[in-house]
N, C-alpha and C positions, 0 to 999 in steps of 0.2 A: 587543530584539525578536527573536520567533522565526518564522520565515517555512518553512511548510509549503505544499508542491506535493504534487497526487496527480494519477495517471491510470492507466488502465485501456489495455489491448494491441486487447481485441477487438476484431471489427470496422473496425482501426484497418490499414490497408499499411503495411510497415516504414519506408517512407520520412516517413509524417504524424508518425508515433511519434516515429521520432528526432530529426524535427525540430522538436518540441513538447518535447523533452528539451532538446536543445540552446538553443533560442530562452528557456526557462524559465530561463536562468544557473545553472540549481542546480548541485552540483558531486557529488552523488553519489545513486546510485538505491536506494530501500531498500525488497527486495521483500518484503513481508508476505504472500507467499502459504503454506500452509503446503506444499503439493505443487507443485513448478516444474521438474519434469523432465520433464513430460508430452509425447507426440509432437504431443497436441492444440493447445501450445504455442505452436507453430512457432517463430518468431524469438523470443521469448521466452523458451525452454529456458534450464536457470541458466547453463552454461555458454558459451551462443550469445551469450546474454543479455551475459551480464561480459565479453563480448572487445566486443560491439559497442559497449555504452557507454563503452568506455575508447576504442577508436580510434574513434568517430564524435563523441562527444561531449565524450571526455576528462575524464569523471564516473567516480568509484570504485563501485562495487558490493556492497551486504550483503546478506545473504538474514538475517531475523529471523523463525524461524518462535515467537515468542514474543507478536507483535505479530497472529498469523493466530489464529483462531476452531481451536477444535482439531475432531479430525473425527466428533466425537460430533455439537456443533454443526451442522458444514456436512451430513453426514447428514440429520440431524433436517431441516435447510431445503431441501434438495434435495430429498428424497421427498415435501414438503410436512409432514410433522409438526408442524412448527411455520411460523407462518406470520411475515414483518418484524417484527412487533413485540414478539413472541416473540423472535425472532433476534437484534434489536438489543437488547434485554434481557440475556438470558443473554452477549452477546460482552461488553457495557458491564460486566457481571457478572466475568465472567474476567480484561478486563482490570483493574479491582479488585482483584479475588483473587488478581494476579499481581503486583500492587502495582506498575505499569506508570509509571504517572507521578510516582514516587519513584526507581524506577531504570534509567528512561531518563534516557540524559541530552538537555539540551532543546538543548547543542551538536551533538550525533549529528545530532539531524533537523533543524536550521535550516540553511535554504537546499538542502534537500534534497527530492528527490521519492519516495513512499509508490506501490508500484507493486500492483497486483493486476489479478486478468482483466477484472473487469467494467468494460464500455464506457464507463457513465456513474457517477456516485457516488451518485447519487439513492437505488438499495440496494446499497452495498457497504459492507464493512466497513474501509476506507481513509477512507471518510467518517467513520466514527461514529471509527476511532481519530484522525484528525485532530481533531473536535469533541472527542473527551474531552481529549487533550493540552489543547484550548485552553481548557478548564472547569478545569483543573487545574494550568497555566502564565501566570502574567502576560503581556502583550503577543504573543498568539499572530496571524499571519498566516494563513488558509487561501487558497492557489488551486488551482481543481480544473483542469488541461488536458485542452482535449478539441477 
C-alpha cells in the first residue's frame, strides 16, 4: 500500500504546519511547487523550508519541480485564461506526457507528504497529482492535512 499526504502552507502559522507534518508520521516532504524561493513564501522558502523539516519534524526534503504544472500552465490559470477544468486538464495532460507514473517511483512518495501553496486541495494541483498516482498505482492512500 501506497499512503499519500498532501497540504498546502497558506493561510496556515508555522506552528499548525509543522505540526500537521509531524502529527502525519510521514517521513519526508515533497515540494511540487515549481517556484519555492519566493519572499512571498515566508517559512516555506526551500531552504527555510529543509532546515525546518528536518529539525522540527525529522522529515527529509525534495523539491520535484517535475511533479509542478509548468509556467505556461500556472500563467494561463492565474490571468484566468484558462479557467480549473481547463487547468486540471492540461496538468493531468503533462503529467502523462511526462510519463509521471512510470517513473515515479511509488516508494519515493509513500508515506510521504506532496506540499504546495494552496490552503485547501479542493483546486490544487497536489490534489489532481495525488488522484493520478492513485488511478495509476494499485493500493493508493490519499490524506489531504489541513
Amino acid at each position: 500500500m501506497v499512503h499519500i499526504n498532501t497540504i498546502g502552507f497558506t493561510r496556515k502559522p508555522a506552528r499548525k504546519f509543522f505540526e500537521l507534518l509531524r502529527e502525519s508520521g510521514a517521513n519526508k516532504l515533497i515540494d511540487v511547487r515549481l517556484n519555492n524561493q519566493s519572499q512571498l513564501a515566508g517559512f516555506a522558502k526551500r531552504d527555510d523550508l529543509e532546515f525546518f523539516t528536518r529539525e522540527l519534524c525529522g522529515m527529509d526534503y525534495l523539491h520535484r519541480t517535475d511533479l509542478a504544472p509548468d509556467q505556461a500552465l500556472r500563467t494561463a490559470y492565474r490571468k484566468e485564461n484558462c479557467g480549473w477544468d481547463e487547468y486540471q486538464n492540461r496538468y493531468l495532460d503533462l503529467l502523462h506526457d511526462r510519463n509521471i507514473a512510470d517513473t515515479l517511483s511509488p516508494e519515493l512518495v509513500d508515506n510521504a507528504v506532496l506540499l504546495c501553496s494552496e490552503d485547501q486541495p479542493h483546486h490544487c494541483h497536489r490534489r489532481l497529482l495525488a488522484e493520478y498516482l492513485a488511478d495509476n498505482w494499485d493500493d493508493v492512500t490519499i490524506n489531504h492535512l489541513s
